[in-house]
C-alpha positions, 0 to 999 in steps of 0.5 A, a space after each residue: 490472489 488479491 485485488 491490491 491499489 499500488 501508490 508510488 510516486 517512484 517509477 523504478 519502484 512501481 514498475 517493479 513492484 507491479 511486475 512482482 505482485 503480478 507475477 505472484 498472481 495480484 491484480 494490479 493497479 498502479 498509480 502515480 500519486 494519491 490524488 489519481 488514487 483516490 478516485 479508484 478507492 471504491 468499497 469491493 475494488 480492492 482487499 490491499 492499498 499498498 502506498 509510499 508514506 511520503 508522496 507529494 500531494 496526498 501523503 501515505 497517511 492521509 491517503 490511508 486514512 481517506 481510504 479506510 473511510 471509504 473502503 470498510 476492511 482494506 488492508 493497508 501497508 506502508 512503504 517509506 524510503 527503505 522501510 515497510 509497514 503493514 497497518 491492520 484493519 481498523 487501524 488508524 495510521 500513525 508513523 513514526 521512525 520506530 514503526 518502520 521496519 529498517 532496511 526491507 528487501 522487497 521479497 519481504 513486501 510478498 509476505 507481508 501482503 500474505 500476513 495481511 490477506 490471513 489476518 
């Protein structure tokens, strides 16, 4: 179980990623943008930042970088169009096309967040 932060400008998509973490026994807190995001970005709220790369206001990067700055020790992982990419800690976000795991069926989003809380 793991305090996660879910960015999504998608509606579709945050509603059924937030009822899925749910399910799974997440504590989730879902947002609209990075901006309404960045206020909940406080050190100990949250183990997991999962964002939509491409947003907006504030896009994935920037966010996550903002985040890591604030919050020691937050995993983070990306979500962009139909790819996913889960950043380590102290990693700085860099994307790109090759970084982006083509095509991901959102089962894939659960196992991914299981490698980040074993990491």
């Amino acid at each position: 179980m793991a305090r996660i932060l879910l960015v999504a400008q998608d509606d579709v998509l945050r509603g059924y990623l937030t009822k899925r973490l749910l399910r799974q026994g997440h504590v989730v807190s879902p947002m609209a943008n990075g901006r309404e995001a960045i206020a909940w970005l406080v050190p100990g709220a949250f183990r997991i930042l999962i964002t939509e790369a491409r947003m907006d206001d504030i896009d994935g990067p920037e966010l996550a970088r903002r985040a890591v700055a604030t919050v020691p020790g937050l995993r983070i992982l990306f979500l962009d169009g139909f790819g996913v990419l889960a950043l380590r800690q102290g990693a700085l976000p860099a994307l790109d096309e090759a970084s982006l795991l083509p095509r991901f069926h959102l089962n894939s989003i659960i196992g991914e967040i299981d490698n980040l809380l074993a990491a």
